[in-house]
Legacy VTK file of the C-alpha trace (Angstrom):
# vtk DataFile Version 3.0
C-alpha trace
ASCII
DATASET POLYDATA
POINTS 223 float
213.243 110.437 -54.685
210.271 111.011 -52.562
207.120 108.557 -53.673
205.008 109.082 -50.489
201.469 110.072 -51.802
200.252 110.859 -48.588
203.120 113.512 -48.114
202.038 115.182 -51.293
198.498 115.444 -50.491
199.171 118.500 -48.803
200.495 120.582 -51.794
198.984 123.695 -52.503
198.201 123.195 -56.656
196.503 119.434 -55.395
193.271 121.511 -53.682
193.510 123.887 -56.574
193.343 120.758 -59.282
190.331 119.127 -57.072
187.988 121.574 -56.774
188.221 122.800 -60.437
188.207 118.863 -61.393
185.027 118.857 -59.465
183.584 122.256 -60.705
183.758 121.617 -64.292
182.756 117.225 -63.739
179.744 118.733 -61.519
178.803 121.545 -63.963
178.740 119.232 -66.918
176.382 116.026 -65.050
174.274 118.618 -64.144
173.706 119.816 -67.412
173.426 116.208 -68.845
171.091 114.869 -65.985
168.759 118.468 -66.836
168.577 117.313 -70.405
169.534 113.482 -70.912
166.598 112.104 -67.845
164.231 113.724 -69.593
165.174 112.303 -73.052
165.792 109.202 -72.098
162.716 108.965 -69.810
160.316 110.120 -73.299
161.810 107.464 -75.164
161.228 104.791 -72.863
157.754 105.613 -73.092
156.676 106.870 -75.723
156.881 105.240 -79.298
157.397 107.477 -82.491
158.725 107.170 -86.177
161.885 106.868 -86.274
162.724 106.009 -82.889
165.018 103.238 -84.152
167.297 106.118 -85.544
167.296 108.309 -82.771
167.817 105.350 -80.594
170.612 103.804 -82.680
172.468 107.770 -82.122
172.388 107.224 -78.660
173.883 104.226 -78.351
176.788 105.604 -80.650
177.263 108.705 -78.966
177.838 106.442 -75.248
180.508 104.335 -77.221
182.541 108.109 -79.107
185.730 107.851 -78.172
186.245 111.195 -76.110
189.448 112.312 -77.890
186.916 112.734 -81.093
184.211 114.036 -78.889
187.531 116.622 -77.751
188.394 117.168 -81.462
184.802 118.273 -82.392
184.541 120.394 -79.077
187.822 122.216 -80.835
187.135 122.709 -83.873
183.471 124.242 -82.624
185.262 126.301 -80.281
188.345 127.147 -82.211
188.729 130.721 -83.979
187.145 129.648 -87.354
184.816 127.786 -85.838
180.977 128.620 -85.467
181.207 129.375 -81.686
184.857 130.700 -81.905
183.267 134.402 -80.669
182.449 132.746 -77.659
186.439 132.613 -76.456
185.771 129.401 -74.821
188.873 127.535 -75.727
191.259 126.355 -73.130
189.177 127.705 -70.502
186.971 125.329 -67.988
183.937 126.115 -69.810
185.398 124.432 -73.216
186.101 121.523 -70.569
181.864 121.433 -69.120
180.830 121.424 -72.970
183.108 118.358 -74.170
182.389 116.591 -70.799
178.783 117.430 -71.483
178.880 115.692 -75.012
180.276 112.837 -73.606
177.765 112.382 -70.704
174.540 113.395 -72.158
174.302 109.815 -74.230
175.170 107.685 -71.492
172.364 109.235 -69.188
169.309 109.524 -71.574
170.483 105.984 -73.127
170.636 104.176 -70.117
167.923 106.081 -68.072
165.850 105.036 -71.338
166.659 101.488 -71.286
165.950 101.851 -67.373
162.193 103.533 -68.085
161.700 100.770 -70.963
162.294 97.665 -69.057
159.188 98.414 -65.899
156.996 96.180 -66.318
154.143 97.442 -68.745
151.453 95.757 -66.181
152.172 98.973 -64.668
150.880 101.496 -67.214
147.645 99.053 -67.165
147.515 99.243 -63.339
147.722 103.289 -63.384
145.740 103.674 -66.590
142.765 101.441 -64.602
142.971 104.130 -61.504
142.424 107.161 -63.449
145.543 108.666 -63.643
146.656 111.363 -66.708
149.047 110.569 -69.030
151.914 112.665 -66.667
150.945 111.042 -63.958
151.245 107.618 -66.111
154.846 109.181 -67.084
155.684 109.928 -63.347
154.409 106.560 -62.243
156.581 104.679 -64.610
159.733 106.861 -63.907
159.823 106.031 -60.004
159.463 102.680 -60.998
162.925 103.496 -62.992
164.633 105.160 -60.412
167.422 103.070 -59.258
168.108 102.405 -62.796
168.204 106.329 -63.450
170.128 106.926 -60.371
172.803 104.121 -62.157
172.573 106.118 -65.471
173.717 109.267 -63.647
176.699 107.722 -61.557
178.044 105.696 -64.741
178.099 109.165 -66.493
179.755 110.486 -63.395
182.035 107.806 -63.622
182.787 108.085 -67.520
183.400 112.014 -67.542
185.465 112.516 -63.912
188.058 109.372 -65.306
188.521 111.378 -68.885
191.492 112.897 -70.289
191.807 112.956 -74.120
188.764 115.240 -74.332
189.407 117.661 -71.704
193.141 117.594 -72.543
192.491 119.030 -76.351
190.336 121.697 -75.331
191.271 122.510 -71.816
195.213 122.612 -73.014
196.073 121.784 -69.273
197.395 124.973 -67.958
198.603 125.251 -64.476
196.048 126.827 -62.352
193.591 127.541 -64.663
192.418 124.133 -66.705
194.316 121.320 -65.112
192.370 118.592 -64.030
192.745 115.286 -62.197
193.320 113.338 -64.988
195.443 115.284 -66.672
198.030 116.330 -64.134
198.430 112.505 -63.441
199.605 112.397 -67.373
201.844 115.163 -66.729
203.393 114.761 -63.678
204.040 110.778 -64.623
205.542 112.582 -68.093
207.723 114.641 -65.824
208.950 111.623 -63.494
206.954 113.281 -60.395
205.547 110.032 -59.479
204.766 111.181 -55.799
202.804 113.931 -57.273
201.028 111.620 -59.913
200.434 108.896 -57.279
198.421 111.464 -54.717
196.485 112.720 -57.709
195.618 108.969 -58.407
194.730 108.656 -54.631
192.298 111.207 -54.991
190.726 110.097 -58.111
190.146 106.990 -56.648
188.784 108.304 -53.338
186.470 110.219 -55.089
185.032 107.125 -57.541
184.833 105.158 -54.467
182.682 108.177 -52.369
180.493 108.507 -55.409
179.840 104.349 -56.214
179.232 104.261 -51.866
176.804 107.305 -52.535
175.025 105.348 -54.822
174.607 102.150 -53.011
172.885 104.047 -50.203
170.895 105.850 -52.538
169.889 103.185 -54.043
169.056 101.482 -51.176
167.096 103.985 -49.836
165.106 104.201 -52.995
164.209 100.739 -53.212
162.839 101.151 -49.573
LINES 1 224
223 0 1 2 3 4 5 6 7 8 9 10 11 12 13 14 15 16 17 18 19 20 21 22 23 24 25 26 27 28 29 30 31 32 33 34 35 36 37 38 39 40 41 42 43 44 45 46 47 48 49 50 51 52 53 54 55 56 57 58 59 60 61 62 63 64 65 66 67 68 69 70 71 72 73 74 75 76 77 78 79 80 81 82 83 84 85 86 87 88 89 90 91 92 93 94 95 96 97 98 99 100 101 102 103 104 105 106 107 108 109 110 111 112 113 114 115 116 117 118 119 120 121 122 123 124 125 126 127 128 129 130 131 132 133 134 135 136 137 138 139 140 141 142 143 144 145 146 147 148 149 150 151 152 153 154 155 156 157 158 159 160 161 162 163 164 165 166 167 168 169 170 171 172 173 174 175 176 177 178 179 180 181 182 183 184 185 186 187 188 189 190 191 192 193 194 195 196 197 198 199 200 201 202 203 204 205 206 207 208 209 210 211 212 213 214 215 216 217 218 219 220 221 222
């Protein structure tokens, strides 16, 4: 039995699984950087009633186990749910919204504890030069940029490594919704370990180009 990844890199359905694993991981930080910075960036500066409580969501919603974020993604999507008409289900787009779910908390929770912890002799030092409140806001936010620029990879991270979520709604079909993840599940399943073995090779590749991004972007941002 052939168990040479490197051999099976070159299979057709590998580029296929890559680019859509890539599509739908892309689609969905993009949507929860557009929406979760901007949370988490309010709540690290401004205080409100009931904070605690929207605070204490967060923090639950990074810790959902993504087979239950899946199951709710379902259940939303499936025929007798509320957004059944939509004909989402086992389709990439089911795949963005669960990956979505699962990646919105960790950026606005951790780009909020990132805004949070600049020092507040900051505020004090803007405040004393005339600047607005947004420019306050902007100030304190550049201050929290590597932090941000963490909350986004670790989302990255957390979403391109899933499989229980994007297994239940995706379904896994062959050219249409398979994924990294879960073609290294089937393939293992099927006893094509050469197969599973490049798809883990690329994984890994592609967590290791995305922590190196970050190290030079956060280098660059501290300079």
């Amino acid at each position: 039995m052939n168990i040479n990844p490197l051999t099976d890199l070159v299979r057709p359905e590998l580029i296929t699984i890559v680019a859509l694993t890539l599509r739908v991981t892309g689609a969905a930080l993009l949507i929860a950087c557009l929406v979760g910075v901007p949370v988490g960036a309010m709540l690290g500066l401004v205080r409100f009633r009931g904070q605690r409580v929207v605070t204490l969501a967060i923090y639950t919603g990074m810790g959902l186990p993504p087979v239950v974020v899946g199951l709710f993604v379902y259940m939303l999507l499936s025929r007798v749910g509320p957004l059944g008409s939509l004909g989402w289900l086992f389709t990439p787009a089911a795949m963005v919204v669960a990956q979505t779910v699962i990646a919105l908390p960790l950026v606005a929770g951790l780009t909020m504890s990132a805004v949070a912890g600049v020092d507040r002799s900051v505020h004090a030092q803007v405040f004393a030069l005339g600047a607005s409140p947004w420019q306050i806001a902007w100030t304190v936010v550049r201050e929290a940029r590597v932090g941000v620029t963490a909350a986004i990879v670790a989302a990255f991270g957390g979403i391109i490594s899933e499989v229980g979520a994007v297994m239940l709604v995706g379904g896994n079909v062959e050219g249409q919704t398979r994924v990294l993840t879960t073609a290294i599940v089937l393939y293992a399943r099927q006893g094509d370990f050469a197969m599973a073995m490049a798809l883990g090779v690329v994984l890994i590749a592609v967590a290791f180009s995305a922590n190196f991004f970050l190290l030079r972007l956060q280098g660059r941002l501290r300079d």
